[in-house]
N, C-alpha and C positions, 0 to 999 in steps of 0.2 A: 504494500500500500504506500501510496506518494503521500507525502505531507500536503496538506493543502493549502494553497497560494495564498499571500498574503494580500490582501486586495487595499491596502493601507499603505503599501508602498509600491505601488504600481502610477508610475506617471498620469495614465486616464482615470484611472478613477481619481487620483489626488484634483485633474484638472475638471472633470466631474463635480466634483463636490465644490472646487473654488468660482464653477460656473455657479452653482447654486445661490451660496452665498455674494457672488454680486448681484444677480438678480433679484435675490432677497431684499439685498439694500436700494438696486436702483426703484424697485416698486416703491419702498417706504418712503424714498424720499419725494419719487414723485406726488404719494396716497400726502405726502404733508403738504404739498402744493396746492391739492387738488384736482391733479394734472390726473387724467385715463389714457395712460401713453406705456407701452412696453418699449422694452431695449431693441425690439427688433425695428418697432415705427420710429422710434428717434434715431436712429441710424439710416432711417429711409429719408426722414425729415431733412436731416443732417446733409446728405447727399443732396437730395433734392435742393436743398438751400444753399449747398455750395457753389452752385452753376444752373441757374434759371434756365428753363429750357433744357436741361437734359433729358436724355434718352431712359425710357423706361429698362432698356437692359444693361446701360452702364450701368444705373443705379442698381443691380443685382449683381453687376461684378466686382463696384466699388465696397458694398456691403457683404459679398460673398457670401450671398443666398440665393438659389435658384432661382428661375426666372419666374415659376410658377404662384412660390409662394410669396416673393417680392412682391408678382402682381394683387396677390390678394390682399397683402399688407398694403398696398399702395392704392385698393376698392377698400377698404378699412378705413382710410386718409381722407380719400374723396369724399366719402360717406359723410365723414366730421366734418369736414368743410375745411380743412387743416393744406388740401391740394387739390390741381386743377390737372387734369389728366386730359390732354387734346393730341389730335392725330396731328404728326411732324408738317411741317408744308413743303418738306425738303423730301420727303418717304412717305408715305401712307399706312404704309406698312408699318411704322415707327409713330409711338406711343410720350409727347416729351412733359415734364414737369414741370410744375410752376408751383412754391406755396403760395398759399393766400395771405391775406392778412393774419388773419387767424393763425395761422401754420408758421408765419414768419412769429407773431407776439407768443404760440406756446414754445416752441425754438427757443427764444431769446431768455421764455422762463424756465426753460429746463434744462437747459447748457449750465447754468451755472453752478445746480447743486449736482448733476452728472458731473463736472471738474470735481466739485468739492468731494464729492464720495469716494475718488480714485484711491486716496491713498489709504480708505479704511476698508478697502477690499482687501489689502494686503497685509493688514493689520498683524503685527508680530514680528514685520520685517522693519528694520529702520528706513530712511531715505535712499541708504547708498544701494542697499539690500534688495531696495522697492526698484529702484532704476536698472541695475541688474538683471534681477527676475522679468523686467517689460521687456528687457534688451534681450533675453535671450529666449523667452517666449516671442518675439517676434521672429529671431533666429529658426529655432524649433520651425514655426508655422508655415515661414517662407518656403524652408525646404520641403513641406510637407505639401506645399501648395497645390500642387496638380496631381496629388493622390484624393483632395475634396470631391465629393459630385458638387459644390458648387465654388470651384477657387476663386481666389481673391482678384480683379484683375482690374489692372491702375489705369486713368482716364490719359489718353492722350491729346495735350495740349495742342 
């Protein structure tokens, strides 16, 4: 009989449970807001907000989440009134982004306690500790990039 795995020291599950607990806090801090926004729609926001008029499928490369459920996170958006979802004039075929007002004023109030939670996601680690661990999770991901079904993929300027 094999001993059996420790699943306490296994990289995924460790990164598993550190997904948990930031999503933990991004909810609470938005529930203190009284913002109804998940980490998946503020990273769609975010995208969307970076570059008016973007395409609906960067904004699934930029966020590295399939095309499918980006789109729905982004019928989620419309819905609220938060974005404006119109066919390209440049493609038909192509879907581009615009927030609204609304979508730009939750944006601007949920950016700033998203900053502020960063560093109690990592809570235990000191500063230099915390800059480390992003540096080399980002390390890690990079390489792992095109092993996702949805990689991560950068807009070109």
């Amino acid at each position: 009989m094999t001993a059996a795995l420790d699943i306490h020291a296994l990289p995924g599950h460790l990164i598993r449970r550190l997904n948990q607990i930031s999503v933990a806090q991004f909810h609470e801090a938005m529930s203190d807001l009284g913002l109804d926004l998940t980490p998946v729609q503020y990273a769609v926001l975010s995208a969307a907000g970076s570059k008016p008029g973007i395409d609906q499928a960067t904004v699934a490369g930029l966020v590295a989440h399939d095309r499918a459920t980006t789109g729905k996170v982004i019928e989620r958006l419309a819905a609220k009134g938060l974005l404006l979802r119109e066919v390209s004039a440049t493609d038909r075929r192509s879907k581009v982004l615009t927030l609204t007002g609304s979508g730009q004023a939750m944006l601007a109030q949920a950016r700033p306690a998203v900053e502020a939670l960063q560093p109690s996601i990592l809570a235990g680690l000191d500063a230099q500790e915390q800059s480390l661990f992003v540096e080399l999770l980002n390390k890690a991901a990079n390489a792992g990039n095109n092993l996702s079904r949805a990689p991560l993929r950068a807009v070109s300027e």
